[in-house]
N, C-alpha and C positions, 0 to 999 in steps of 0.2 A: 531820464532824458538828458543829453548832454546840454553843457553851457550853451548860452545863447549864442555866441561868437565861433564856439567851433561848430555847432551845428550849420550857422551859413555857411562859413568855411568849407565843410566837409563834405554838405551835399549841393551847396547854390552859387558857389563860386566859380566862375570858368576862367581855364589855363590862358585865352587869351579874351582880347574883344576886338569884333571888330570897327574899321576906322571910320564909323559914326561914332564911336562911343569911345573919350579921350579919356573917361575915367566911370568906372563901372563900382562893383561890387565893392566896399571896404573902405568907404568914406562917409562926411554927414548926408551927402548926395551925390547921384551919377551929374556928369557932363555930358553933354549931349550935343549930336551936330546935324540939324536939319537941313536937308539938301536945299542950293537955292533951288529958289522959284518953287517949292514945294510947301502946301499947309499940313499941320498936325493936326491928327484924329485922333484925340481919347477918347475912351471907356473904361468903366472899373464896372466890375460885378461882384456880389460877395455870397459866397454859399456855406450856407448855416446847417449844421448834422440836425437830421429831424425834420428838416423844412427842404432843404436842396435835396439830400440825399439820405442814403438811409444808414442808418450806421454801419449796419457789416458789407458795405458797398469795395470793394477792393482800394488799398490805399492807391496802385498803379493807376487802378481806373479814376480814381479822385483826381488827379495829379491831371491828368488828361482835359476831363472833362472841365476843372477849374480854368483849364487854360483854353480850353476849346471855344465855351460858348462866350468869354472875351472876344476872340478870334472872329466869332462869327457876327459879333458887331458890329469890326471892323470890314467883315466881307459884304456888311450891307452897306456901307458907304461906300463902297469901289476904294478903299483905301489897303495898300499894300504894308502889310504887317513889318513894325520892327522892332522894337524892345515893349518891354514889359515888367513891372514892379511886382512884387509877391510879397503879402500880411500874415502870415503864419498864427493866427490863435488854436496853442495844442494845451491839450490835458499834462498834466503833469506823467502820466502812464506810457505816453507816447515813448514807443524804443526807435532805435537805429533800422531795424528788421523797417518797420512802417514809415520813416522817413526814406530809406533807399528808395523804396517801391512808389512813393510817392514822386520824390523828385526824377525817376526815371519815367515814369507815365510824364511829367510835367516835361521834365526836356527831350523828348525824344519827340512830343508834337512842335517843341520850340525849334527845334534843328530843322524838323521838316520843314518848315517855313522859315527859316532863317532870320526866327526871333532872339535877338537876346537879353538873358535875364540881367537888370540892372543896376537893382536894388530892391528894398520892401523893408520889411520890421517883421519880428517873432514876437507873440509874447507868450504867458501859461491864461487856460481857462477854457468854457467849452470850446471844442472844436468847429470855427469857422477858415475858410478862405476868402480873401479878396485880393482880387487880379486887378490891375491896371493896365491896357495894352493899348499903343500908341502904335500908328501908323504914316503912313505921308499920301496924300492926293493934291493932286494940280487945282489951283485957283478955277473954280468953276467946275469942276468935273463929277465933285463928290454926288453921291446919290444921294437923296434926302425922303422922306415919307412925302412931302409935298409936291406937288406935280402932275398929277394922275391925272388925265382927260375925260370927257364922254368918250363911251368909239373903242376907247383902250382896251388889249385882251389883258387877264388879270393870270399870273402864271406864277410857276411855283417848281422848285425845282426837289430832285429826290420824293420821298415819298413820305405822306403823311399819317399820322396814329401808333407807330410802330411802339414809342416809347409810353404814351399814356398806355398802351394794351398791358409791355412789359409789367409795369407798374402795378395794374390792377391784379395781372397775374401772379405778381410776387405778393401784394397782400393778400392773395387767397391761396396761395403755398403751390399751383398748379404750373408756372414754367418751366420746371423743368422735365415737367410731365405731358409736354402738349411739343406736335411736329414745330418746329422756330424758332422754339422756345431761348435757345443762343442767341441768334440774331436777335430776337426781340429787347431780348437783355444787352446786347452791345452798344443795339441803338441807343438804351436806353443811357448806358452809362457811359459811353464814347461814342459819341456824335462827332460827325465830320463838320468842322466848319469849310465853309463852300467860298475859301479865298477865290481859288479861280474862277470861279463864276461870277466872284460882285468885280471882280477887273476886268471879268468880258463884258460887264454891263453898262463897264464907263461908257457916257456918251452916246447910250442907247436906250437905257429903262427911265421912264419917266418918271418913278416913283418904287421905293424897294424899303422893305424891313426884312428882319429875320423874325424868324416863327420860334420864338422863345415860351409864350405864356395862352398859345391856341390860335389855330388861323382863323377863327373866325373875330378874336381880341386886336389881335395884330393887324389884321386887315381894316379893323377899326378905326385903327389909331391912322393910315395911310387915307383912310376916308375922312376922318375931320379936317385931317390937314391938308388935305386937297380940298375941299370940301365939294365931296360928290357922294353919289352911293354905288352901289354893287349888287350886280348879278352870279350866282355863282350856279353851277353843278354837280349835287352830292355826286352821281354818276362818273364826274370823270375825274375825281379827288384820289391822286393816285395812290395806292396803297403795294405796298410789299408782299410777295411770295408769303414770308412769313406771317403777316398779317391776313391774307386770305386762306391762308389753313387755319385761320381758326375762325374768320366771319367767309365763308366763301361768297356767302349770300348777304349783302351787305342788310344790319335791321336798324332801329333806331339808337342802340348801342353803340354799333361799329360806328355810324358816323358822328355822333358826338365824340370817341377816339380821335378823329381825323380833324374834324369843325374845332373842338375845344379842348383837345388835351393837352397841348404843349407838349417842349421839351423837345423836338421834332429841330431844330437849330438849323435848318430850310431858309432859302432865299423866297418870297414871298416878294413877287414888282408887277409892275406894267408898264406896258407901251404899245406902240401905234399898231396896229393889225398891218399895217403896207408894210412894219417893218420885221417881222413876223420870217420873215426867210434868211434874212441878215442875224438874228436870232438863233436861227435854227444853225447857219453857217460857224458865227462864232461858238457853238455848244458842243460841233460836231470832234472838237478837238479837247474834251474835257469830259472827265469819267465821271459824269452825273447826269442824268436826266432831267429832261423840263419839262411842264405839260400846261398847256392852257385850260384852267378851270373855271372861268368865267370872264365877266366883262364888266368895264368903270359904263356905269349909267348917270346920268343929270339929277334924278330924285334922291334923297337922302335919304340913308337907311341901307342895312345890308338885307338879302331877300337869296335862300338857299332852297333851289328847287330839285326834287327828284326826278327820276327819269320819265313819269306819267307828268311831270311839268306841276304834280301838286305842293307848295310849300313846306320846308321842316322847318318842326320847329327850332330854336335855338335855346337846350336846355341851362346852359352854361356860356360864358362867355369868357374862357380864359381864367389862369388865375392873376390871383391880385391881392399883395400884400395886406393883412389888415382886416378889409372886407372880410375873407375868408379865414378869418381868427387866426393865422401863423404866430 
């Protein structure tokens, strides 16, 4: 593995910055220039081999996804993506081959969104990442998980289950054996964070998380902090191409994928039903889908009905550091 210093150097350094940023990479700290009248949105996430991901996951696709579901943080609070920090913990085994590919998967979602990289720290030991991504939203604008009314449709954008499926498919050695089986595996390891849609939602969703740890956890956490509960529809929980070649017929299975699997890195919000076309207007100019799956109710408690209107159960409820032994 090369020295610590020419490895930023070599793969993390960029030829220039731009003029938010009066001093970037190869100092004790970046400088930094918040636009007026603009607030900072942080988040950091950190993904651990064996827990986040799986070891022989592509280093491209690490690269990616380390910077994606920061990204998609940010796309929950309607905050516009700008720089970002990167922690590098590598094995001492780690070559050049595995860093290229990694910081190419990494900057090449950073370009897309015209992030840039700031600074961070390497060190040697097992292989984790953590990402820091900051962004800018106006005084009042940001989306927050508190908010959500009675009345409210509950919506979700993209489709749900795709990457728990991959998941289970890969521990059972059958993905590359089944019609999707690619898609399933991209979602799982390159998820789109859904920038343009948490900045169509400034000033219109009453309440938004992203679907990181399972929508029915997630939807959780927008219900205590509102403090309401929820109606949902296993029925209209949309699900992917690739995902209905392998449940056409959705069974107790499938929707546990959808309700609790995570990793799905989806805008998950609400708002007013009268606003529900203004909704549909800002969406129509953005290459992701949205679907209303349910409704913010007065009683506490979330409640997922089938299409004969009988209750499911909820076997899992997302995951969760600790609880679940990681």
């Amino acid at each position: 593995m090369p020295a610590e210093f020419d490895l930023i150097r070599r793969w993390f350094t960029a030829d220039e910055w731009p003029a938010n940023v009066p001093l970037g990479v190869g100092d004790d700290a970046a400088l930094l220039d918040v636009p007026a009248g603009q607030r900072l949105a942080v988040t950091t996430d950190t993904l651990v081999c064996g827990v986040h991901f799986l070891p022989d996951v592509s280093a491209h696709d690490l690269g990616h996804k380390a910077l994606a579901v920061n990204l998609s943080d940010l796309a929950a609070m309607g905050a516009q993506p700008a720089w970002v920090l990167l922690a590098l913990t590598l094995p001492s085994a780690t070559d050049d081959a595995w860093l290229e590919a990694f910081s190419a998967g990494f900057l090449a979602l950073a370009r897309a969104h015209d992030v840039a990289l700031v600074g961070g720290d390497t060190t040697q030991g097992p292989l984790s990442i953590t990402v820091t991504a900051m962004g800018f939203v106006l005084p009042g604008a940001a989306l927050t998980r508190a908010g959500a009314q009675p009345g409210d449709g509950i919506y979700v954008t993209g489709t749900l289950g795709d990457a728990a499926l991959a998941l289970h498919l890969l521990h059972e050695g059958r993905i590359d054996a089944i019609a999707g089986g690619s898609e399933l595996r991209r979602r799982l390891q390159c998820p789109t964070p859904r920038i343009g849609a948490g900045l169509a939602l400034r000033g219109l969703a009453s309440a938004a998380i992203d679907v990181s740890d399972g929508l029915a956890a997630d939807l959780g956490h927008i219900l205590e902090r509102s403090g309401v509960g929820a109606l949902l529809h296993a029925d209209a929980l949309p699900r992917s191409p690739a995902f209905r070649a392998c449940h056409s017929e959705p069974d107790t299975e499938a929707w546990q994928f959808a309700l609790s699997g995570g990793d799905d890195y989806e805008l998950l919000f609400t708002l007013p039903l009268a606003r529900e076309s203004e909704l549909a207007a800002r969406f129509a100019a953005l290459d992701v889908g949205c679907t209303r799956i349910g409704e913010i109710v007065a009683d506490a408690g979330l409640r997922v009905l089938d299409r004969d209107g009988r209750e499911l159960p909820l076997a899992r409820r997302g995951y969760e550091h600790f609880r679940n032994g990681a």
